[in-house]
N, C-alpha and C positions, 0 to 999 in steps of 0.2 A: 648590386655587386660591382666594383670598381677593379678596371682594368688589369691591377695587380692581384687580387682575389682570383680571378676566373682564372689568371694563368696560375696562378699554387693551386686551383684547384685541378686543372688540365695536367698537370704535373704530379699531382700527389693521383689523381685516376692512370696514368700511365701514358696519358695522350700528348705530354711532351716528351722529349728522348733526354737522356742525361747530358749529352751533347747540347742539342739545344737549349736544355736548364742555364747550362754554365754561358754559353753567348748570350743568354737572357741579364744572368750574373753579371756581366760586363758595365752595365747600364747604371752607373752609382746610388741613382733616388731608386730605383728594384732593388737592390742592392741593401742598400740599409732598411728599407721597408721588408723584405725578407728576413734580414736577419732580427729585426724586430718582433718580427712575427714567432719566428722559432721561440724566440727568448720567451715570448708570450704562452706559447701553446707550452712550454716546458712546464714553466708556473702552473698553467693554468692542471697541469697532469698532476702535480705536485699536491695542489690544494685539492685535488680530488682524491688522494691517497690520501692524505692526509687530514683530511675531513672529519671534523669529531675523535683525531685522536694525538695520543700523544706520541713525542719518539722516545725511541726504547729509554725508559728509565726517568722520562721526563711525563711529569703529569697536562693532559689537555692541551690545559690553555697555552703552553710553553712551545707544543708544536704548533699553532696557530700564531702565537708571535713570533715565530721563524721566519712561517713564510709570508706575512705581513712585513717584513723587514728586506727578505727577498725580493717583494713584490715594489717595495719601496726604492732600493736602489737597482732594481730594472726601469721602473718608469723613470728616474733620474741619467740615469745611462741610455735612455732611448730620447728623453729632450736633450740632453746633450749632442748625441749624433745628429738629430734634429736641425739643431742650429749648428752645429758644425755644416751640413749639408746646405745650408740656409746660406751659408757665409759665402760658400764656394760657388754657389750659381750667381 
């Protein structure tokens, strides 16, 4: 588990304070690595609702290439900040 795991997870157990969340926040590479993460764990809630079915009115496979298409410009939008982050250090 890597430095930035155990503190979302200390944080998400209640063992950080929201205060200290947000000074944690301050730090740009947490920072984007956090907000990567959210975007991730979103999707990942998504395809598990979503799992085997369609959305309303739309058959199967249609909700699965939603969020294959979701999933596709998260991962593009998080190599983006990537090297944006990349750039700046």
């Amino acid at each position: 588990m890597t430095e930035f795991e155990m503190l979302l997870a200390c944080y998400r157990s209640g063992q950080v304070s929201e205060r200290q969340w947000q000074e944690h926040l301050k730090d740009r590479a947490f920072r984007a690595w956090a907000e990567n993460q959210k975007s991730c764990d979103e999707l990942t809630n998504r395809v598990e609702r979503f799992r085997g079915q369609g959305l309303p009115g739309q058959p199967a496979h249609m909700g699965t290439l939603t969020l294959v298409n979701d999933l596709h410009a998260a991962l593009v939008e998080a190599r983006r900040r990537l090297a944006k982050l990349e750039a700046e250090t």
